[in-house]
FIVEX-727862 format. One line per 4 residues: number of its first residue (from 1); their letters; for each residue x, y, z of C-alpha. Coordinates in nm, 2 decimals. Each point is the difference from the previous one (the first is absolute). Layout:
N
NUM) A) X Y Z | ... $
END
This chain:
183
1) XXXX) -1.47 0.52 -1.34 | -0.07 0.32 -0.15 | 0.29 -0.03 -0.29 | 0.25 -0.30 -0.11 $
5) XXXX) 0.27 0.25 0.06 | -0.05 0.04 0.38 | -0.10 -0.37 -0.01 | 0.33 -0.07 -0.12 $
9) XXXX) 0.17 0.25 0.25 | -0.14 -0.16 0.32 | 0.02 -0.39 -0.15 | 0.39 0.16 -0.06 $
13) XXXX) 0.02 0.05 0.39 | -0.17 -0.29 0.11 | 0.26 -0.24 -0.17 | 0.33 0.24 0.05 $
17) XXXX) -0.06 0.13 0.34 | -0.23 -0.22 0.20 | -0.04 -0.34 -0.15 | 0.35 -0.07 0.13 $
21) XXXX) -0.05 -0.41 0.05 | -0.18 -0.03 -0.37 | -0.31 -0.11 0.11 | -0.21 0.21 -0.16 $
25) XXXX) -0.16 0.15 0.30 | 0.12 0.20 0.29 | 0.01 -0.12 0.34 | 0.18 0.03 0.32 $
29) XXXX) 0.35 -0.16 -0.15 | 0.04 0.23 -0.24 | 0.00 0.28 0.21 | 0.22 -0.21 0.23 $
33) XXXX) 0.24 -0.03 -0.26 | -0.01 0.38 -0.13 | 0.07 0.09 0.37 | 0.35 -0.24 -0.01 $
37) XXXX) 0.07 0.13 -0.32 | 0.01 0.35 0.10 | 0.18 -0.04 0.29 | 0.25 -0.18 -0.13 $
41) XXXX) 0.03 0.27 -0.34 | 0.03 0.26 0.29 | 0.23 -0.16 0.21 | -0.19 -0.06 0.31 $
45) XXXX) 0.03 -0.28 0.26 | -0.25 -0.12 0.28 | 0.01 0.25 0.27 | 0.01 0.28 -0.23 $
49) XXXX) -0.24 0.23 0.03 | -0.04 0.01 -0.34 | -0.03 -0.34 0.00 | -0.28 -0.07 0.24 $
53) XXXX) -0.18 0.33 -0.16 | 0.01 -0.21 -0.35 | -0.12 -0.28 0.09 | -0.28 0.17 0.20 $
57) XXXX) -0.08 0.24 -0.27 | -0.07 -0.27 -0.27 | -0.18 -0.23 0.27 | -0.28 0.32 0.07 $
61) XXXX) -0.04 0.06 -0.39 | -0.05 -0.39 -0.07 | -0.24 -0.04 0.25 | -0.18 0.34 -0.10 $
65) XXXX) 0.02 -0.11 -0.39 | -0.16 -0.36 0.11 | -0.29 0.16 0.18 | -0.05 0.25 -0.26 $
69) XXXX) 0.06 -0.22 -0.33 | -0.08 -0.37 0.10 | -0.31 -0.01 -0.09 | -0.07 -0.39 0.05 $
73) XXXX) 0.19 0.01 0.31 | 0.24 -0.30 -0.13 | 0.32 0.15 0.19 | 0.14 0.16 -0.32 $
77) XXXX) -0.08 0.27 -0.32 | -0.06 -0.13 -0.36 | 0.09 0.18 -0.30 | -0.40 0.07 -0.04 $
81) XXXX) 0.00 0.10 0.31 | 0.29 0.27 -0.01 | -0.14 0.10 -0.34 | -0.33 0.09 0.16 $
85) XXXX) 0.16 0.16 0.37 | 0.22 0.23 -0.29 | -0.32 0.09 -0.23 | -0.23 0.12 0.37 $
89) XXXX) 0.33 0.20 0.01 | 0.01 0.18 -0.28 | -0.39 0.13 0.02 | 0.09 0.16 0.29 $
93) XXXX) 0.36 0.03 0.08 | -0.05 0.26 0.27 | -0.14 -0.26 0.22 | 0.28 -0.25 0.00 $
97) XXXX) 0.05 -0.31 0.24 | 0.18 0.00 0.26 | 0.24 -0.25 -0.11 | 0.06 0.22 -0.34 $
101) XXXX) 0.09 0.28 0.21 | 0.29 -0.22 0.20 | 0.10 -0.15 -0.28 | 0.06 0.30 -0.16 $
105) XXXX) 0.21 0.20 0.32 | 0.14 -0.38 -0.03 | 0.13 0.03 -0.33 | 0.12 0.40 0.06 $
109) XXXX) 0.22 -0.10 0.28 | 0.15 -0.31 -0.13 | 0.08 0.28 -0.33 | 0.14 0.25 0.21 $
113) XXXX) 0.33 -0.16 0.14 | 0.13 0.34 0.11 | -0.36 0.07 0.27 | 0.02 0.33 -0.12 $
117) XXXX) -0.36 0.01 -0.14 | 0.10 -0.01 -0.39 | 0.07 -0.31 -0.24 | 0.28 0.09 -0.24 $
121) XXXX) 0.08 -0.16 -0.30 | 0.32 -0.24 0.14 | -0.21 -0.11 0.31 | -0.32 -0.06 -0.22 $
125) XXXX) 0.20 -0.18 -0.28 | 0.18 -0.23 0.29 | -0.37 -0.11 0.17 | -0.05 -0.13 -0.38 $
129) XXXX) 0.33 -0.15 -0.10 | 0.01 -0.18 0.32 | -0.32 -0.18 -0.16 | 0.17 -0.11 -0.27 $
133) XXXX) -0.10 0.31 -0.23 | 0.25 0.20 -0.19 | 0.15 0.25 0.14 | 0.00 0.22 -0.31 $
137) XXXX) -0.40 -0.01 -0.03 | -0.04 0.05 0.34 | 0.14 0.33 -0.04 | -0.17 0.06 -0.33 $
141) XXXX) -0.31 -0.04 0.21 | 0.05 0.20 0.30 | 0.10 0.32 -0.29 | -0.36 -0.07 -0.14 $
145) XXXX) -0.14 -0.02 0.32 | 0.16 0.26 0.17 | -0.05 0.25 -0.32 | 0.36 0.07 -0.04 $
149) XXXX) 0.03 0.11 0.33 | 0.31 -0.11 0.25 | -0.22 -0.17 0.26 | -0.39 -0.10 0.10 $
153) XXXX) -0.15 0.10 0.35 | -0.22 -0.21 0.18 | -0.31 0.27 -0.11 | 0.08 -0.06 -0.36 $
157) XXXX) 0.07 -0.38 0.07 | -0.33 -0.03 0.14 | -0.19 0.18 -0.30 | 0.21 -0.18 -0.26 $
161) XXXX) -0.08 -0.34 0.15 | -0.39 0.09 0.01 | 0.11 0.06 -0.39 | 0.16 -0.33 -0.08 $
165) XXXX) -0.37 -0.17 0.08 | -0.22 0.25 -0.12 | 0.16 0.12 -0.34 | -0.13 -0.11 -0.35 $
169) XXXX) 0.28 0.15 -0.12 | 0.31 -0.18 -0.10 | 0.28 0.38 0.01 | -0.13 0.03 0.39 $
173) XXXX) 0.25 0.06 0.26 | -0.14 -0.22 0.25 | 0.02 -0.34 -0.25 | 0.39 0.00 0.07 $
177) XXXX) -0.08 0.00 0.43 | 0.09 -0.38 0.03 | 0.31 0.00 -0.33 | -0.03 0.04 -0.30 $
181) XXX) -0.29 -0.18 -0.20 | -0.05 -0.18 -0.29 | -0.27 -0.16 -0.14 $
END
């Protein structure tokens, strides 16, 4: 990894956002679970659209993460292995996989509760607190992120999310994408 500090960052989202079954790696259940977890924080029930789109959504960027990032072909992704998938990133973050690109519109629409193409401060700070995360913080990071501004389009989502894995540096906007961080 090219710095402890992003190291830290991507081990950060490994165990917060997507080691949800504390395995210590990522496979198919925990993107199972993320999917009934945010259908149940938004409210939606099978037959939803919503729903169904969820659950597909997180099924197409597991199998793209697997095929991209399972490099012994065991069925799931090892810390090492995330690690290593993260640092090809960030040597050349203009060619990202296609499950980093889902994963980010994922993450954008989840944040936008309102569809109206912008993450504001109460929608981002709810997405966190519903993952146990407090509330207060949450906001504190979506000012950071959003440089004082009143809301984050999906253009500025999408270069401050290239930030968060790229940056060596700690005052970036993009570090506070996924909450505030502390390390």
């Amino acid at each position: 990894m090219g710095s402890e500090f992003r190291r830290k960052k991507v081990v950060h989202l490994f165990q917060t956002f997507f080691d949800k079954d504390k395995s210590n790696f990522i496979e198919k259940k925990d993107f199972e679970l993320c999917a009934q977890y945010t259908v149940k924080h938004r409210g939606w029930q099978p037959g939803d659209a919503k729903y169904k789109e969820t659950e597909d959504a997180m099924m197409k960027i597991w199998d793209s993460l697997q095929k991209h990032a399972d490099k012994d072909n065991d069925g799931k992704v090892s810390l090492d292995e995330w690690v290593a998938m993260w640092d090809a990133y960030a040597k050349n973050p203009s060619a990202p996989l296609e499950w980093q690109n889902l994963y980010c519109k994922f993450i954008f629409e989840i944040e936008d509760a309102t569809g109206d193409g912008a993450i504001d401060a109460n929608e981002f700070a709810s997405v966190f607190e519903s993952f146990g995360k407090d509330k207060n913080d949450a906001t504190a990071a979506f000012q950071k992120m959003a440089k004082g501004k009143p809301t984050v389009s999906w253009d500025e989502f999408q270069e401050l999310w290239k930030e968060f894995f790229i940056t060596e540096d700690p005052n970036a906007p993009g570090n506070f994408v996924f909450g505030s961080i502390s390390f």
